[in-house]
MIMAR-743150 format. One record per residue (C-alpha): residue in one letter; x, y, z negated. Coordinates in steps of 0.2 Angstrom, whole numbers, padded with zeros to 4 digits, always signed. Example, Ala and Ser with C-alpha at 12.3 -4.5 7.8 and 13.67 -1.06 7.14 Angstrom:
<atoms>
A+0062-0022-0039S+0068-0005-0036
</atoms>
This chain:
<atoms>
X+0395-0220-0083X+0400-0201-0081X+0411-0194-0090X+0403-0181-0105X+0403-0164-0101X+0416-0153-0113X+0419-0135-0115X+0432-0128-0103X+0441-0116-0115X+0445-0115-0134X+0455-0102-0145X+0473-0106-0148X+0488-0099-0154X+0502-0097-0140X+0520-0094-0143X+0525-0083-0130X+0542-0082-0137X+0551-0078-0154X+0540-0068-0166X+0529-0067-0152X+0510-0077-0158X+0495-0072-0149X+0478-0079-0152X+0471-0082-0134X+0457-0091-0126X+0464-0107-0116X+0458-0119-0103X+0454-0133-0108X+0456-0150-0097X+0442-0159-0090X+0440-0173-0101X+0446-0192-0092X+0439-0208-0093X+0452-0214-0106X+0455-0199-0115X+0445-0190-0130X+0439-0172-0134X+0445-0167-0155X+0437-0152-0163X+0452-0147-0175X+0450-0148-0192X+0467-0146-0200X+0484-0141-0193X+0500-0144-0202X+0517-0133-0201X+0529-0141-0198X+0548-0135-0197X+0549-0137-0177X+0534-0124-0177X+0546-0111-0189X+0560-0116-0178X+0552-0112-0163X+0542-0097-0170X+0560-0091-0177X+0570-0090-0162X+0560-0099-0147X+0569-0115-0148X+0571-0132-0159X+0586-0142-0158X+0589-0144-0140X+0572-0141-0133X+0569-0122-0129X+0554-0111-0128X+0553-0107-0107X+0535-0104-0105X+0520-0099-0117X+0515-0113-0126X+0502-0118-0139X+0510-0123-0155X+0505-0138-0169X+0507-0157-0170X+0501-0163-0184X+0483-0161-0186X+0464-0172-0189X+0449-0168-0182X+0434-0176-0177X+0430-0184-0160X+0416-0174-0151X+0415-0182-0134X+0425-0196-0127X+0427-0205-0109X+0419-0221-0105X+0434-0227-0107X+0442-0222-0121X+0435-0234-0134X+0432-0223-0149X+0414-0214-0152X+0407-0197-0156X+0409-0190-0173X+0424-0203-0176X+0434-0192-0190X+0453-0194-0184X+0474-0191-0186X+0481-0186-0168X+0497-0196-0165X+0506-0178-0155X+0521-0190-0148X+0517-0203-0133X+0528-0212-0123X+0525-0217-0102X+0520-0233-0108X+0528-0243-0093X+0547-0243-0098X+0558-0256-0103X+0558-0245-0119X+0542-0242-0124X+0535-0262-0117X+0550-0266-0133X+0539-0256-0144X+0549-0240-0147X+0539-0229-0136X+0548-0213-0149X+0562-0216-0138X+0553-0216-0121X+0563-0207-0110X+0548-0200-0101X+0538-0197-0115X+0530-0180-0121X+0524-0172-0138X+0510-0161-0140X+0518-0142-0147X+0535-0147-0140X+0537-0136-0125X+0531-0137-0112X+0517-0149-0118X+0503-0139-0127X+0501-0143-0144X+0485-0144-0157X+0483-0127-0163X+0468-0122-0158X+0449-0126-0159X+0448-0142-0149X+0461-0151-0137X+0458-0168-0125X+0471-0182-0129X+0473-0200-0124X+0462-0210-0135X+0476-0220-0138X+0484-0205-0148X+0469-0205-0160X+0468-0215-0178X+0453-0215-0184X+0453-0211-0203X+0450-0224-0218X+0437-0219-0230X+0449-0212-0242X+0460-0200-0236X+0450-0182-0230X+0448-0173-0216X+0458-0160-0220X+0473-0172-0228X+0474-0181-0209X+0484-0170-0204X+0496-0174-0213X+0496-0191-0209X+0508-0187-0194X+0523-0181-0207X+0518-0196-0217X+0522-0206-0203X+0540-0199-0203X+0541-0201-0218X+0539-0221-0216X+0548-0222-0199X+0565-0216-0211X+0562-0229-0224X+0560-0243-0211X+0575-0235-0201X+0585-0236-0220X+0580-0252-0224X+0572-0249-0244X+0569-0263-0252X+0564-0269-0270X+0577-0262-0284X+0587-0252-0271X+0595-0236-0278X+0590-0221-0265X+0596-0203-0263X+0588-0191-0253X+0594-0176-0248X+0580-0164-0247X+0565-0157-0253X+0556-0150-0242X+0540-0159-0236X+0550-0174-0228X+0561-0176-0243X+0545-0177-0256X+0535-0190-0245X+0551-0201-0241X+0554-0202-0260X+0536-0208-0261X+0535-0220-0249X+0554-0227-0254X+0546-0230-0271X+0530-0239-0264X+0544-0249-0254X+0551-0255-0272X+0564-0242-0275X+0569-0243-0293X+0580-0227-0291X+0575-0212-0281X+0585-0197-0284X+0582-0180-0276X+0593-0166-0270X+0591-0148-0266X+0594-0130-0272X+0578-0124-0275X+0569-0130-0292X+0551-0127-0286X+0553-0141-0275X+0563-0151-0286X+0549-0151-0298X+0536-0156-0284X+0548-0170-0280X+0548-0177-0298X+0530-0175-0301X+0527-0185-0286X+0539-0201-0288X+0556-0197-0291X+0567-0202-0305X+0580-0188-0307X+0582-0172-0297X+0598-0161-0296X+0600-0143-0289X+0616-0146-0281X+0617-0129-0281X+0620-0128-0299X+0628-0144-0305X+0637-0158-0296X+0631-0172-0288X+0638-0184-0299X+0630-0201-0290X+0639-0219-0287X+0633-0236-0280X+0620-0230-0272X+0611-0242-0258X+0603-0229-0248X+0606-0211-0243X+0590-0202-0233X+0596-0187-0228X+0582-0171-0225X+0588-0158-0227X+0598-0155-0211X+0612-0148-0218X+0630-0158-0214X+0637-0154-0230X+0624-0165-0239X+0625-0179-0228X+0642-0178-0232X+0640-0175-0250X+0628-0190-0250X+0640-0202-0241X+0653-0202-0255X+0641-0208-0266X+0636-0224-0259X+0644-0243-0261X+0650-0254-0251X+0642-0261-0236X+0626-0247-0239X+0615-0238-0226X+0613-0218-0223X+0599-0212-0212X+0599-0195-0204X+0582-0189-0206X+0580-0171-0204X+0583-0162-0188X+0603-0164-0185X+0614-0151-0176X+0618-0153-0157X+0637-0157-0164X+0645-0158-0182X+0661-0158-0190X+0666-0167-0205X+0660-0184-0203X+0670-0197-0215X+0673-0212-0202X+0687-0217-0212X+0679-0219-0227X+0664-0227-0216X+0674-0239-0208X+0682-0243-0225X+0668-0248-0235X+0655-0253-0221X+0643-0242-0221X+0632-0240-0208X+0624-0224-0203X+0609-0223-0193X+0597-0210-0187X+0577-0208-0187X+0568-0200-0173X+0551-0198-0175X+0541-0214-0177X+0535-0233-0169X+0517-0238-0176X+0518-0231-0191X+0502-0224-0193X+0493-0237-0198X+0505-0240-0212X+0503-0220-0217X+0484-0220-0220X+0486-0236-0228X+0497-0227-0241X+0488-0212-0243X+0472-0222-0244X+0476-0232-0257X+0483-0217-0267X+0503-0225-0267X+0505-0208-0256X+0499-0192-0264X+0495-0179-0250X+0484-0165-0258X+0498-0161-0270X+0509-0158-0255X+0497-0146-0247X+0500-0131-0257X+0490-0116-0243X+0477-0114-0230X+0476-0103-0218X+0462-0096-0203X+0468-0099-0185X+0470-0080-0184X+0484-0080-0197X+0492-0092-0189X+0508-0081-0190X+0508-0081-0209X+0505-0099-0210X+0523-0101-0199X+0530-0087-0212X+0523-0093-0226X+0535-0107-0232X+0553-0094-0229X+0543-0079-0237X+0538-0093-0252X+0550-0106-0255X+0536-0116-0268X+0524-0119-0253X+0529-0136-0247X+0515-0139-0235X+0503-0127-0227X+0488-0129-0213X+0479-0120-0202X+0459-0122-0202X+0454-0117-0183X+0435-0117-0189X+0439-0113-0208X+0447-0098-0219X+0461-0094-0232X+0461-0103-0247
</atoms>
């Protein structure tokens, strides 16, 4: 069986570096046996894309080439290898991170931490804002019946979301804080409540959020900004914003023998950490990094309406304003989630 023809170039949005996003035409690969061609439907921003966008670099990883940004996005499969087991005009979430497969890490099943693995928009691996990409088939999830196109997208933030509350360990009548909310913050509190959370409270300093986060499954909000964060015995601590002085904050609120979970993207180094007080009472402190076969579990939530997605998508933007999309959430702190629409307009 031959492989289907596919076009050879798309539209995308290419970083070239900081404050620097051109919309240009872009090869695309041929398609292989075991790999699928996606027309794009939705792309979410995510804060990788702002940081990269910002200053050319996230975390560690920097910006040394131009490279097509986006990972989160949904589309629909428009050609696919003989190979890759899913059809034509199969509506679908792409899962952006992929490990080698063949290490001792990912045969244990947490290919997140392959160390040979790639993900689409982290350079120098292109990423999904564009018209159409080819991607191994086994990074497609085709979508139940009840969550929409457009929402696929952000399935993949979703899936963070219920990677951290694994990582933390939420179970039924836990007390939670998190720290954060942004995007993240507001769909861990949700999925820490479909885990059997019978407290969730929220934290930040911006009261548009706050407000999103309680509508949407919290139980109390505080602006530490203006009030303290008066909190004890807490079980779990998420922490999403990436801001030290929360996690620290956060710490001191939790009992004996709890469980913190670094969530947001950490600093290379920080200072502050409370190991005595750690050590002292037994509380463990682990980190999240992206996510093991949590998709499934994602659409399963959104599906069944325990997640709710389309309040966190608050605008929409045509792939050639895909530099106000990236600007939009610092030049408007209420917007918690936008998406590009490669084939769509504004909205």
């Amino acid at each position: 069986m031959s492989v289907p023809r596919t076009p050879t170039t798309t539209r995308a949005a290419v970083l070239h570096g900081p404050d620097d996003l051109r919309i240009e035409e872009v090869p695309l690969r041929p398609l292989g046996h075991d790999e699928v061609l996606v027309e794009i439907d939705a792309v979410g921003i995510c804060g990788s894309d702002m940081h990269y966008f910002a200053s050319g670099r996230n975390g560690q990883n920097v910006l040394r080439q131009p490279t097509v940004l986006g990972h989160e996005a949904s589309g629909v499969v428009t050609a696919a290898g003989p190979q890759a087991g899913v059809e034509a005009g199969t509506p679908v979430a792409i899962e952006p991170a992929v490990g080698c497969g063949t290490c001792q890490t990912c045969r244990s099943g947490r290919y997140n931490l392959c160390p040979h693995g790639t993900c689409l928009g982290s350079p120098p691996t292109h990423g999904v804002l564009a018209g159409h990409v080819v991607v191994p088939a086994r990074a497609v999830h085709p979508l139940p019946d009840g969550v929409p196109l457009e929402l696929g997208s952000l399935i993949e933030p979703l899936a963070v979301a219920v990677w951290a509350v694994r990582r933390a360990e939420v179970t039924f009548g836990h007390r939670v804080l998190i720290t954060g909310a942004g995007p993240i913050g507001i769909l861990v509190a949700q999925v820490a409540r479909a885990a059997g959370a019978a407290e969730v409270v929220v934290t930040d300093v911006n009261d548009a959020r706050l407000a999103q986060a309680r509508k949407l499954g919290a139980t109390a909000v505080v602006n530490t900004a203006a009030q303290d964060l008066e909190l004890t015995g807490m079980d779990r601590l998420l922490e999403c914003s990436a801001h030290p002085a929360a996690l620290w904050q956060g710490l001191l609120t939790l009992k004996p023998a709890a469980r913190a979970t670094v969530v947001g993207q950490a600093a290379p180094a920080v200072d502050g950490l409370p190991l005595a007080h750690l050590q002292r009472w037994e509380i463990d402190l682990v980190t999240a990094f992206r996510y093991a076969h949590a998709f499934p579990t994602a659409m399963a939530l959104a599906a069944d309406g325990r997640v709710d997605l389309s309040s966190v998508l608050t605008g929409r933007f045509p792939l050639d304003r895909a530099t106000d999309a990236l600007r939009a959430p610092v030049t408007d702190p209420t917007h918690l989630k936008v998406v590009v629409r490669p084939h769509g307009t504004a909205a």
